[in-house]
C-alpha positions in Angstrom: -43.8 -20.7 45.3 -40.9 -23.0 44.8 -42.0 -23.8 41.3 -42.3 -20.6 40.7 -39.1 -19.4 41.6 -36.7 -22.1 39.6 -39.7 -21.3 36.3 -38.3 -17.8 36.9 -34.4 -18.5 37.0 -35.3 -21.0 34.3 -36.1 -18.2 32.0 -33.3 -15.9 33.6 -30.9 -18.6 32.5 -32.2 -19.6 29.0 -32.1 -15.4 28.2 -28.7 -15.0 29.2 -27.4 -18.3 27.5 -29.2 -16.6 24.4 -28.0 -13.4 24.4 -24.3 -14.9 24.6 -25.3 -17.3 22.0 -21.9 -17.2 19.3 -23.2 -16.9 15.6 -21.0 -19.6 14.5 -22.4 -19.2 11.0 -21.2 -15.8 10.7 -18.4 -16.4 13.0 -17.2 -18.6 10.2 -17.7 -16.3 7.5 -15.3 -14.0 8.8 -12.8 -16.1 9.7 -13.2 -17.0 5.9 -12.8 -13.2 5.4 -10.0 -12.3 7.8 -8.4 -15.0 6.4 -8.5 -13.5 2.8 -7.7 -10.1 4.4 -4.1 -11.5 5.2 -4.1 -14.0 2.0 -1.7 -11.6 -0.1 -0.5 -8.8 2.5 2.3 -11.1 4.0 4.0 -11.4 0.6 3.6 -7.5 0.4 4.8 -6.7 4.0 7.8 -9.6 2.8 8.9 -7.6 -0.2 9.8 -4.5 1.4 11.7 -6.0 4.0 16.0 -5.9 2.6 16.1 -9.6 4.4 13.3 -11.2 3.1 12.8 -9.5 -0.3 15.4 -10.9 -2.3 14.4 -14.8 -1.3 10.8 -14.1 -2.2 11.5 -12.7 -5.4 13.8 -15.6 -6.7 11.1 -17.5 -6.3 9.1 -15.8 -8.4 11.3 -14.9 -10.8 10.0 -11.5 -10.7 11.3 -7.7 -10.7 10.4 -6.3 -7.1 8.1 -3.5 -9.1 6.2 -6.4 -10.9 5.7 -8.6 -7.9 4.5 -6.0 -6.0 2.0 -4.4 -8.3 0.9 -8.4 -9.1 0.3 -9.1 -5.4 -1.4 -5.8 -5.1 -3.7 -6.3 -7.8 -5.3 -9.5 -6.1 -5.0 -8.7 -2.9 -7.4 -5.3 -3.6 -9.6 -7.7 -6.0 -10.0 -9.5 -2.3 -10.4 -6.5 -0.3 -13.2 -5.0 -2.5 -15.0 -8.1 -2.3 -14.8 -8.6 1.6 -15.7 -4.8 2.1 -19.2 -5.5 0.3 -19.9 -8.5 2.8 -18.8 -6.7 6.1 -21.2 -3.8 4.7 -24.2 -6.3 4.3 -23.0 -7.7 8.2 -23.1 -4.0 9.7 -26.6 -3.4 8.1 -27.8 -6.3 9.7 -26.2 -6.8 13.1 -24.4 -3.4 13.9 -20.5 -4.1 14.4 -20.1 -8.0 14.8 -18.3 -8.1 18.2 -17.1 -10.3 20.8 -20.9 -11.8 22.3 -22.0 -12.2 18.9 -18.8 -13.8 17.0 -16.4 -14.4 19.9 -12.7 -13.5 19.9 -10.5 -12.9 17.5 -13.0 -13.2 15.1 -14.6 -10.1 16.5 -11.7 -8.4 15.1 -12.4 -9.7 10.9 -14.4 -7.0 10.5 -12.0 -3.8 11.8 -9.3 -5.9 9.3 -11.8 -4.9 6.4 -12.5 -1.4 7.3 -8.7 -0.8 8.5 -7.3 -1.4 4.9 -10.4 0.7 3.0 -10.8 3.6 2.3 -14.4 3.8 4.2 -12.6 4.4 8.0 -14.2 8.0 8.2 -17.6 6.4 7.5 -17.1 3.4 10.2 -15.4 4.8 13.0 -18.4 5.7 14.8 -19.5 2.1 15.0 -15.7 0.9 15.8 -15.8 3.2 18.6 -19.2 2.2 19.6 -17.7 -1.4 19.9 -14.4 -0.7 21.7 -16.5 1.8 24.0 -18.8 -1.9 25.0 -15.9 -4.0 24.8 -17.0 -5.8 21.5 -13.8 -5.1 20.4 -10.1 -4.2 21.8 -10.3 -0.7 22.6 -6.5 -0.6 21.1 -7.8 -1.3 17.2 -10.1 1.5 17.7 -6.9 3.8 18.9 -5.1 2.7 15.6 -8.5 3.3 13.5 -8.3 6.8 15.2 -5.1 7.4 14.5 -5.0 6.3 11.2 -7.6 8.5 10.2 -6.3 11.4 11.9 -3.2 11.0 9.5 -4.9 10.1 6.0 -6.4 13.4 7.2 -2.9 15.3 7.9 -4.0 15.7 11.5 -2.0 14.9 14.2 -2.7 11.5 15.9 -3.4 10.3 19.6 -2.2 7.3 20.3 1.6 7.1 18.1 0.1 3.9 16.7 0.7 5.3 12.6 4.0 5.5 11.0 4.7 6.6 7.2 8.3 7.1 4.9 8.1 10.4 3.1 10.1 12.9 2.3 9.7 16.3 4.5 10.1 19.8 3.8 13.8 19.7 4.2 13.8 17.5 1.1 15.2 14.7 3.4 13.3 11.1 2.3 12.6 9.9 6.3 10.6 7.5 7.8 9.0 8.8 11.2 6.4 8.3 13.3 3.7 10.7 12.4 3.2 13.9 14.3 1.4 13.0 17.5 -0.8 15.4 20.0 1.0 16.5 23.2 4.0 13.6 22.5 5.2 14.4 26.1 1.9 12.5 26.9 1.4 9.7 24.5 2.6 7.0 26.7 0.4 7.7 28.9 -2.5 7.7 26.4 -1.5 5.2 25.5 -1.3 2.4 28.9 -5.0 4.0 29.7 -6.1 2.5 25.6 -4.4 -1.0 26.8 -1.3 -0.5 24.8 1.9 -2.5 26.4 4.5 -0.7 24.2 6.0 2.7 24.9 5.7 4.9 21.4 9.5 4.1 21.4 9.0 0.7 21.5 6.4 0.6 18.8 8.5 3.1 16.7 11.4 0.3 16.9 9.1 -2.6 16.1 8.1 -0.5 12.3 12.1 -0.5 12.3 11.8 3.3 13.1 14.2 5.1 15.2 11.8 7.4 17.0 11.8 11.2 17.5 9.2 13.8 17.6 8.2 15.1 14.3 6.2 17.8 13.9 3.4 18.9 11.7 4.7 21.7 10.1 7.7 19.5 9.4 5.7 17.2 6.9 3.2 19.9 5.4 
């Protein structure tokens, strides 16, 4: 009876170890990928900043229209590239989370999909992974969100904010029209969020107020 009791916890133990088994060939893969997600995009993200802008471009002895459309260029030869492999990964293992790649690499693959044009077709699977803790339910929020503006919807969670002008003709950047703003901060602590909308607002180097929809359309 004995025997048969440690054969049995035996087997227990060997099927859990397996099913939290990390993939560390595909975990390496996209750490490869994340890391040619970001390869470009901090030179991008450097160039519009007034601080930063005018160092980088010294240095590359370049006009800030030419640098930017230059960077662009490879870093969307890149993202076309890593969207094709993360397509292959979903057909074959579903979203590659946290038990199958570990963490932050279980994040690569919401990268890829954030900066494509393909979030429509994925967020279904993104949610399917926040919803099993695969993945930070907070990326999913800023999926969502992002969506909901490249749509002209309002968002959920405040994550999304865009420099346009608005029907007044004044040229602002805002945090894009959100649901019920009275409650967004509490939307957002229940999605894990630490920062108040106000707080994130100030972090894009926005100074935050409500803008409504009909404001922007």
């Amino acid at each position: 009876m004995k025997k048969v009791i440690c054969l049995l916890l035996l087997f227990i133990s060997i099927k859990a170890y397996s099913q939290n088994t990390i993939n560390l060939t595909l975990k390496r893969q996209l750490d490869s990928v994340m890391a040619l997600d970001q390869k470009y995009r901090e030179t991008l993200t450097l160039l519009t900043m007034p601080d930063k802008k005018d160092s980088v471009l010294k240095s590359l002895k370049m006009t800030p229209a030419k640098a930017s459309n230059y960077f662009w260029k490879l870093q969307e030869r890149l993202d076309s590239l890593n969207i094709l492999f993360i397509e292959n990964v979903f057909k074959q293992y579903g979203y590659p989370g946290k038990s199958l790649v570990g963490s932050p690499t279980n994040e690569s693959a919401w990268n890829v999909i954030q900066h494509s044009d393909k979030i429509s077709q994925y967020i279904p699977l993104i949610k399917n992974a926040a919803e099993h803790k695969e993945l930070p339910y907070q990326l999913y929020a800023m999926m969502l969100d992002r969506d909901l503006m490249d749509k002209g919807k309002e968002q959920i969670y405040g994550t999304q904010g865009t420099c346009r002008q608005l029907k007044n003709g004044v040229q602002e950047c805002f945090i894009w029209p959100i649901q019920e703003p009275k409650k967004v901060n509490a939307r957002r602590k229940n999605a894990g969020f630490e920062m108040t909308v106000e707080d994130n607002a100030k972090r894009l180097g926005i100074e935050y107020r409500v803008v409504k929809l009909k404001e922007v359309k």
